[in-house]
C-alpha positions as CSV (number, residue, x, y, z in Angstrom):
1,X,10.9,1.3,-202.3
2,X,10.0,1.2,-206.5
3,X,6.9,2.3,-207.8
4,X,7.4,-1.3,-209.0
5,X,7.2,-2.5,-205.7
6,X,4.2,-0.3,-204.5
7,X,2.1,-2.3,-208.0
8,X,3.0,-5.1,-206.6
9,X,2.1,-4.7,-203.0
10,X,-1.5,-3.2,-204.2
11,X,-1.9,-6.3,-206.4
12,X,-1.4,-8.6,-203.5
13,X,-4.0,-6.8,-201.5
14,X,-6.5,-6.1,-204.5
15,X,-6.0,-10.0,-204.7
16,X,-6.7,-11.1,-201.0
17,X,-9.8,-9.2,-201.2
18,X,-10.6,-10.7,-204.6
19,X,-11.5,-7.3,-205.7
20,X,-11.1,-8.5,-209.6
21,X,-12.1,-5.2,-210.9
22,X,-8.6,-3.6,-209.1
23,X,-6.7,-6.6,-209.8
24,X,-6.9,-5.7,-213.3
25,X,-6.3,-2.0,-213.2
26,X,-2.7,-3.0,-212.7
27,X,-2.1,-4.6,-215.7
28,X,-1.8,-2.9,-218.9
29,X,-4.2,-3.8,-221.6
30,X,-2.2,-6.0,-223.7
31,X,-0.7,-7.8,-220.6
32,X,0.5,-11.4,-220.8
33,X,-0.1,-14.0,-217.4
34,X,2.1,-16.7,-217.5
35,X,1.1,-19.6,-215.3
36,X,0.9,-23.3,-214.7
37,X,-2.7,-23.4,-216.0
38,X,-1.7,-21.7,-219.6
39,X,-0.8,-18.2,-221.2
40,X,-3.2,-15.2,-221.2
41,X,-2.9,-12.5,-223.1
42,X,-4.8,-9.0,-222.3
43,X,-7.0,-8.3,-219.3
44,X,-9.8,-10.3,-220.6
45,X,-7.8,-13.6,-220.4
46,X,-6.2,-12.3,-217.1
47,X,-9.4,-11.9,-215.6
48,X,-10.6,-15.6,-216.4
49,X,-7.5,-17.1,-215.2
50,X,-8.4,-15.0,-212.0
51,X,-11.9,-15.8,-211.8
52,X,-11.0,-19.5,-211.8
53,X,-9.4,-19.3,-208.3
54,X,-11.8,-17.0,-206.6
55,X,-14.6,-19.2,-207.3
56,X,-12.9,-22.1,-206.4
57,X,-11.2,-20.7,-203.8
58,X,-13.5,-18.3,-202.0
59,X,-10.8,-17.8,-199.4
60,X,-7.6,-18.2,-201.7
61,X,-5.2,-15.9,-200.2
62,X,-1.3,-14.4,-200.8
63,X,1.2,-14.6,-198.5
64,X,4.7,-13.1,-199.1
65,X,7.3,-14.0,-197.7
66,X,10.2,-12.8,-199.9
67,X,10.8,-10.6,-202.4
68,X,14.1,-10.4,-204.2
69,X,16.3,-6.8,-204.5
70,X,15.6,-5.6,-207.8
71,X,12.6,-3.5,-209.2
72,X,12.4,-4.8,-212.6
73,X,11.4,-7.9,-213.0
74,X,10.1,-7.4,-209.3
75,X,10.1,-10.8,-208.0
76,X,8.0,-12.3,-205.1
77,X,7.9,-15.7,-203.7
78,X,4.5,-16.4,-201.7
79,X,2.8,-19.1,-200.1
80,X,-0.9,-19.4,-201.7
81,X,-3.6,-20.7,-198.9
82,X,-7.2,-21.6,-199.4
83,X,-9.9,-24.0,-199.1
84,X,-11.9,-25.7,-202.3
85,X,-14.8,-25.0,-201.8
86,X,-16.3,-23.8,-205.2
87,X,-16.0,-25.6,-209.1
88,X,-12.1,-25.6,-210.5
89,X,-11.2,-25.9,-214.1
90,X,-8.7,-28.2,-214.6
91,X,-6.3,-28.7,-217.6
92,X,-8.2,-31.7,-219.4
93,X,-11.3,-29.2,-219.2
94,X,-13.1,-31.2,-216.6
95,X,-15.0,-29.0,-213.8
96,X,-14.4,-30.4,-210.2
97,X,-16.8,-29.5,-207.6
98,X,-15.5,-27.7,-204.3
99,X,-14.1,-30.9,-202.1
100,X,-13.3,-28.9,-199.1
101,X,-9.9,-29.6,-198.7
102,X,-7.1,-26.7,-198.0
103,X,-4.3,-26.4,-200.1
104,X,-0.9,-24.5,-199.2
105,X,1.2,-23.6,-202.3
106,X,4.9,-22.4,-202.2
107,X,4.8,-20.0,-205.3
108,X,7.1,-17.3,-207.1
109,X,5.9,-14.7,-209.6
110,X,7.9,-12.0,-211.6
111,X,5.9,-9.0,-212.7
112,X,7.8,-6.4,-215.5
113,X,6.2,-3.0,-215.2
114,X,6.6,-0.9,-217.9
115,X,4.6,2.8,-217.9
116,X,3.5,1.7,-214.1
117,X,1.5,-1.3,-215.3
118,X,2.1,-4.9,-215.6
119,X,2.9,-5.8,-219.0
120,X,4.0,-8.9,-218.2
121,X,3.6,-11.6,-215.2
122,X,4.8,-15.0,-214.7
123,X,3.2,-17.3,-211.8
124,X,5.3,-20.4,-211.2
125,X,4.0,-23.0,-208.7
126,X,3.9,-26.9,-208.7
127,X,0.3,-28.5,-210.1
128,X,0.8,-31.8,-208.8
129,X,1.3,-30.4,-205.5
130,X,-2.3,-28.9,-206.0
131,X,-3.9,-31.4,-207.0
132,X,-2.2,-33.9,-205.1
133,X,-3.6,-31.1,-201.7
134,X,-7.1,-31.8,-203.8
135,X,-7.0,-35.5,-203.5
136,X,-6.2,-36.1,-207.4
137,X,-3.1,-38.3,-206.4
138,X,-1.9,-40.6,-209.2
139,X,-4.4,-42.8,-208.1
140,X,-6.1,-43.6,-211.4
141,X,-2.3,-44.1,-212.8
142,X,-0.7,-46.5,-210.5
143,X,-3.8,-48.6,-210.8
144,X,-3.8,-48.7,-214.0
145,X,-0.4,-49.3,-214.0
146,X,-0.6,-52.3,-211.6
147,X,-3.4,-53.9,-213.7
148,X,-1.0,-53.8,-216.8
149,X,1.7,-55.0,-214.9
150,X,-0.5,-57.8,-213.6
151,X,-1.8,-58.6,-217.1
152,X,1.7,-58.7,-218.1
153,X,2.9,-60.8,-215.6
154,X,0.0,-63.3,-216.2
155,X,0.8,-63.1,-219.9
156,X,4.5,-64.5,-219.3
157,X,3.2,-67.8,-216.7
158,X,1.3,-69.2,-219.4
């Protein structure tokens, strides 16, 4: 087992208990987060993207389930549970209310240590799977799409 390894194992558990203060004593201070929701650069940033999660998911937690031989990148892939129960950013910049659904993400990160901090971290998992868990299907889409296809139709009878 890496020093690498043993970050990345302490991350994980400064995460679960949403310890945010910890979390960020692994990164160095000019870290970069890579993730679905956007780049952030230095612990400031990090800690946003962070805070985003706990608050909407009081009870988000990581489970690993496999981590790839190497020490650097150390990879992980996880499964991310929780319940939304508290206000979630999303991209457009609209703030959704907790809706109480539980969400089960399949995810992977990669986490380069350099000097025994992260200096950078890349979170990979699927956002329509999320919101889709959330209820935010393509809904509003399809029926929009259905009314233009229904317009259009009606356009060609007469």
């Amino acid at each position: 087992m890496s020093r690498s390894w043993d970050i990345k194992h302490d991350l994980c558990d400064a995460i679960n208990a949403h310890d945010l203060d910890r979390v960020l004593e692994f990164y160095a201070p000019d870290a970069v987060y890579v993730a679905p929701a956007g780049v952030a650069e230095g612990r400031e940033q990090i800690s946003w993207l962070y805070e985003q999660f706990f608050r909407g998911f009081p009870d988000l937690h990581l489970t690993a389930w496999y981590e790839v031989e190497c020490d650097n990148p150390a990879v992980t892939e996880w499964t991310i549970t929780g319940t939304h129960r508290g206000p979630f950013l999303l991209p457009d910049g609209r703030e959704v209310e907790g809706t109480g659904r539980p969400i089960t993400l399949r995810a992977t990160c990669l986490s380069h240590i350099e000097d025994g901090k992260i200096s950078t971290h890349r979170e990979y998992f699927d956002q329509l799977e999320l919101y889709t868990q959330l209820g935010f299907g393509l809904t509003e889409q399809r029926t929009a799409c259905m009314q233009a296809t229904a317009s259009g139709r009606e356009g060609r009878r007469r």
